[in-house]
N, C-alpha and C positions, 0 to 999 in steps of 0.2 A: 738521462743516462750519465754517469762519469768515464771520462775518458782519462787514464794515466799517459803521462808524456814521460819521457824518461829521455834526458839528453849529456851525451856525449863529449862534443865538440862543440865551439863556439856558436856557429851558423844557429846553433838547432835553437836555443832561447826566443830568438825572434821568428823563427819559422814556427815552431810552438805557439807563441803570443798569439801568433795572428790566425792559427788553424784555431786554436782555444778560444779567441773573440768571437768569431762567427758558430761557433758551439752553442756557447754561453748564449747569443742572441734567440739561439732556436730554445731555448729553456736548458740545457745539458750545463754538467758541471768537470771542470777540469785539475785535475794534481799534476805537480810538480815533482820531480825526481832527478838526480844530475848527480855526477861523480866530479870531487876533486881534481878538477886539470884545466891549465889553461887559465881562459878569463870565462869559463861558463859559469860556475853560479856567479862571480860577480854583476854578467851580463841579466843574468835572473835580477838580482835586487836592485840595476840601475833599470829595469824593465818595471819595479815595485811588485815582483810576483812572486808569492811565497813558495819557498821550494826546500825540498829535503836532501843534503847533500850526505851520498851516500859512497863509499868506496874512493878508489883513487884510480890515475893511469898505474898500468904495470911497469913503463919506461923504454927502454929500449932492447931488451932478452925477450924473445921467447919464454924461459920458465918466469921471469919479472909478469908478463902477461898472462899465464895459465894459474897461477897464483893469486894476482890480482884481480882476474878475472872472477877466481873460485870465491877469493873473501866478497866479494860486492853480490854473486849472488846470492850468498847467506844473508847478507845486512837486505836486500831489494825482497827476500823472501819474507824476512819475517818481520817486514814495514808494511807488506802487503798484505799479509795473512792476518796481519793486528787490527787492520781498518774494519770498522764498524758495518761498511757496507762495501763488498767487491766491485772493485770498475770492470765496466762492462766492454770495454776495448781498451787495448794496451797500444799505444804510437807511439815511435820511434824511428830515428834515422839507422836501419840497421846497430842497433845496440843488442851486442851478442848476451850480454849478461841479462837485462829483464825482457827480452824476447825469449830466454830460457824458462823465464820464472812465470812470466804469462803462461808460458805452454806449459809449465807445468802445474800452475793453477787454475787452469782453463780459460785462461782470459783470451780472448780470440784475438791476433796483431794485424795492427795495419803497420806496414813496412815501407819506410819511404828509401827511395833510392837512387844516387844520380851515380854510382861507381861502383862497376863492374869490374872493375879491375881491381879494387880490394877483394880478393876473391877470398881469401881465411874469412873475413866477414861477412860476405853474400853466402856462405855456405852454411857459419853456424847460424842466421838469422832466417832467411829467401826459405827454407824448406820446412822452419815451424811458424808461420806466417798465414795466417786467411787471407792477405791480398799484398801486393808488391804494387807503390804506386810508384812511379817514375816518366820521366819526359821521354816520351814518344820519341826523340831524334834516336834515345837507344834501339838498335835490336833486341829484340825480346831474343834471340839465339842467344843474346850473352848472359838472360837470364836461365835459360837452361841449364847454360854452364854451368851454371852455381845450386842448381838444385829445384828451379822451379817449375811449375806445372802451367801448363796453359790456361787452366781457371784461375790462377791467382794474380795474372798479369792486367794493371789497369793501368793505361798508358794516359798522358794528358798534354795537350796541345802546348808544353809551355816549358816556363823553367820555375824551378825553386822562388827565385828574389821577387816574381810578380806576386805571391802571398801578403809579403812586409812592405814593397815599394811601389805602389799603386797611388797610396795617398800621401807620399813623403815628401815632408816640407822640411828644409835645414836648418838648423839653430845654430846660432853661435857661439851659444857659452862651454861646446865645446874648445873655443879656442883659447877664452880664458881660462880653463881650466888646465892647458896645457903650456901657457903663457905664448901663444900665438894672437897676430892679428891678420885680420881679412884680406890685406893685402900683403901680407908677408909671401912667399916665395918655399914652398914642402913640398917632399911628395910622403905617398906613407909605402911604408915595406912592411914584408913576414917573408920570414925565411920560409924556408922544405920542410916538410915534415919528416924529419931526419927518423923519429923510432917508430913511425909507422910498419905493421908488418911487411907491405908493400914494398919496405926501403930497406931493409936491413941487410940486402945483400948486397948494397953499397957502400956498407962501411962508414957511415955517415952520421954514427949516434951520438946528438948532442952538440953537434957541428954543422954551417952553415956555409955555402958559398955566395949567399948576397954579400957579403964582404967584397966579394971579388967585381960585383959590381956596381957597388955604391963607390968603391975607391973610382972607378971612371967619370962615374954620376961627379962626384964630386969638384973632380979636377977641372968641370968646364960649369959648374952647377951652382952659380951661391946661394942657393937657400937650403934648409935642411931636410930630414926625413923624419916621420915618426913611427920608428918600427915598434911593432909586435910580435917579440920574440917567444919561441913554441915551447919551449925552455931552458933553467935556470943558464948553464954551461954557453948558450949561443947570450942570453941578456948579458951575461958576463963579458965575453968576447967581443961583441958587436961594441959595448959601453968602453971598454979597454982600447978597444981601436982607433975610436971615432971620438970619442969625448963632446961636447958638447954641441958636434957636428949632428946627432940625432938625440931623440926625445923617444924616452921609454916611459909609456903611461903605467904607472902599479897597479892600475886597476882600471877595469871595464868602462869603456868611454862610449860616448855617441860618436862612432864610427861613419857612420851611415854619413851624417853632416860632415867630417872628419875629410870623407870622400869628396864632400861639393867643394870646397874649397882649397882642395889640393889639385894640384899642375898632376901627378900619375899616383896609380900606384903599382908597385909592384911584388910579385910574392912566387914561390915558389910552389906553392899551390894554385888552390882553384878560389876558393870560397871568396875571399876579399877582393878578387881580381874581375870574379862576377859580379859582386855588388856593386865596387864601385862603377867596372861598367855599366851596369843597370841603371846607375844614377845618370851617366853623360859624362863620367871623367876617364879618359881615355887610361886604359891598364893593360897589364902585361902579365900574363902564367911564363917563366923557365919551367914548369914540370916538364921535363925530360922526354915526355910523349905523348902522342896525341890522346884525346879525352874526348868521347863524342858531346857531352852538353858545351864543354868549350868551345871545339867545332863550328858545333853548331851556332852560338851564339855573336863567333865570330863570321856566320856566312850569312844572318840574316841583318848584318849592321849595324850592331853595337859595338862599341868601340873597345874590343878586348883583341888582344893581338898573342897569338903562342908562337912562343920561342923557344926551342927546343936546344940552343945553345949558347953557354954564357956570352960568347962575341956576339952572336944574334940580339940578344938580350937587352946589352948594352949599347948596341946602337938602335934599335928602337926605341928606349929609352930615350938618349939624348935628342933621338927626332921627335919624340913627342912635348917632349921638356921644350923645346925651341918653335913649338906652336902651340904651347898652351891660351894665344888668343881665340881659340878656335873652340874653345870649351862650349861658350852656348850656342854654338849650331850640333854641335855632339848632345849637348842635353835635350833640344827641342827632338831631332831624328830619333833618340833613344824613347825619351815619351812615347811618341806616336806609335812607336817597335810595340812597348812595354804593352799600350793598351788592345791590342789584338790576341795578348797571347793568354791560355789559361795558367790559373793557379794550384798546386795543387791541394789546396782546400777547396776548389770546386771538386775534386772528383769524389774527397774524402766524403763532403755532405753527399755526394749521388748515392756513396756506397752504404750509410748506413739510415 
């Protein structure tokens, strides 16, 4: 069988990789698809996997997004309709645009999901979808919300990062390639996702308030940060501020390692703040509310911590930064977590 991936955001290249290896092992074949935004295709070619980059982000409007959404499905239609042989299942982390083109090519979706709370999302994807896999800590009521039916819900013992970080070992030459060493003193940051639809009625587009607490990070902190900013307007700002105080990678780096040897990290989202968790490095979400895979992942003892205000933020921060000796008992306790829990490419192989 071939399976189309079609990814979004950064997360999804390595979640991809690793749902697409255990495919590939069963004899099945896998395509590449990804839009202009971010460090995703980059993350694709430091990955070495060939991918088609198709469309862009639409930014921070409303019509910037109905627009950019409308051209990507025209480029994803007729990349798909040219292929010599149809994929026989279309995956995605909720992507509105070829969850459209599947359904309306007949490609049947598997729909991966950890946010219910992006609900413009969960609505145009969750209702043209054959299954909605996602971690069980959610209620499946908040998949209703969004449009789903009780047959399409397949819940899974786990989180997202146990796919990719089951067998991860850290490399260094991440550090040279950012001119760090092993025993230097970093943590790494990403702002909020300021034009997500979920955000826009904050006022917040292309604006970041890690500013507001790396200046404290700072003041008690000598080593530096390596953020990853969501874009252009925040790399701008954050680099203007801080000057040689952080390190802006131009392109897709081994994170994952990036993680093991930094004191935190911290981000305004979720994604990097679970990873590096998952690894053993103690991290921090400001998303502004609670999140159930967060939650969650904060109640079964790995070391991610939500803080829901920037004072909160900040001082968990600097307590974590002032027992960074503490790192590998956080990594041994997170292992042992990691290896209980399911992935969800185990549910994906049950379902087809």
């Amino acid at each position: 069988m071939i399976f189309w991936f079609d990814a979004v955001t950064a997360k999804e290249p390595l979640l991809f990789n690793a749902i697409a290896q255990e495919l590939e092992k069963l004899g099945h074949e896998a395509i590449f698809t990804c839009r202009n935004y971010d460090y995703v295709a980059s993350l694709f070619f430091l990955l070495d996997l060939d991918v088609e980059i198709l469309g862009v982000h639409g930014g921070g409007s409303l019509f910037g997004k109905l627009m950019a959404g409308n051209e990507r499905i025209s480029l994803l239609a007729e990349y798909i309709n040219q292929l010599e042989t149809k994929p026989d299942y279309h995956i995605s982390f909720s992507s509105p645009e070829s969850t459209r083109v599947a359904f309306g090519l007949g490609i049947p979706s598997i729909t991966i999901n950890d946010s219910p709370h992006a609900t413009a999302v969960g609505k145009l994807t969750v209702p043209l979808s054959k299954y909605l896999v996602y971690s069980a800590c959610i209620d499946q009521n908040q998949w209703l919300k969004v449009g789903a039916i009780p047959e399409q819900l397949q819940p899974y013992d786990g989180i997202d990062e146990v796919a990719w970080l089951r067998d991860f070992q850290p490399n260094n030459e991440v550090l040279d390639i950012l001119g760090l060493y092993e025993d230097d003193n970093f943590i790494v940051g990403r702002p909020e996702e300021s034009s997500a639809a979920y955000m826009l009625d904050r006022n917040m587009v292309d604006q970041t308030v890690l500013d507001v607490i790396l200046s404290d990070i700072f003041a008690e902190y000598d080593g530096r940060a390596v953020i990853f900013p969501r874009y252009e307007a925040q790399k701008k700002y954050l680099k203007k501020k801080f000057k040689n105080r952080i390190i802006i990678p131009p392109k897709a780096v081994d994170t994952l390692s990036l993680y093991y040897y930094s004191d935190l990290c911290i981000t305004g989202g979720a994604t990097m703040a679970r990873e590096a968790a998952a690894i053993g490095t103690p991290s921090i979400s400001y998303y502004p509310a609670p999140l159930d895979v967060l939650e969650y992942i904060s109640s079964i003892g790995i070391p991610l911590y939500n803080e829901y205000t920037l004072d909160k933020a900040k001082e968990r921060a600097l307590k974590l930064i002032s027992e960074s000796d503490e790192k590998e008992s956080y990594r041994r306790k997170t292992a042992d977590i990691l290896e209980k829990l399911e992935s969800p490419s185990d549910k994906i192989l049950q379902l087809i």
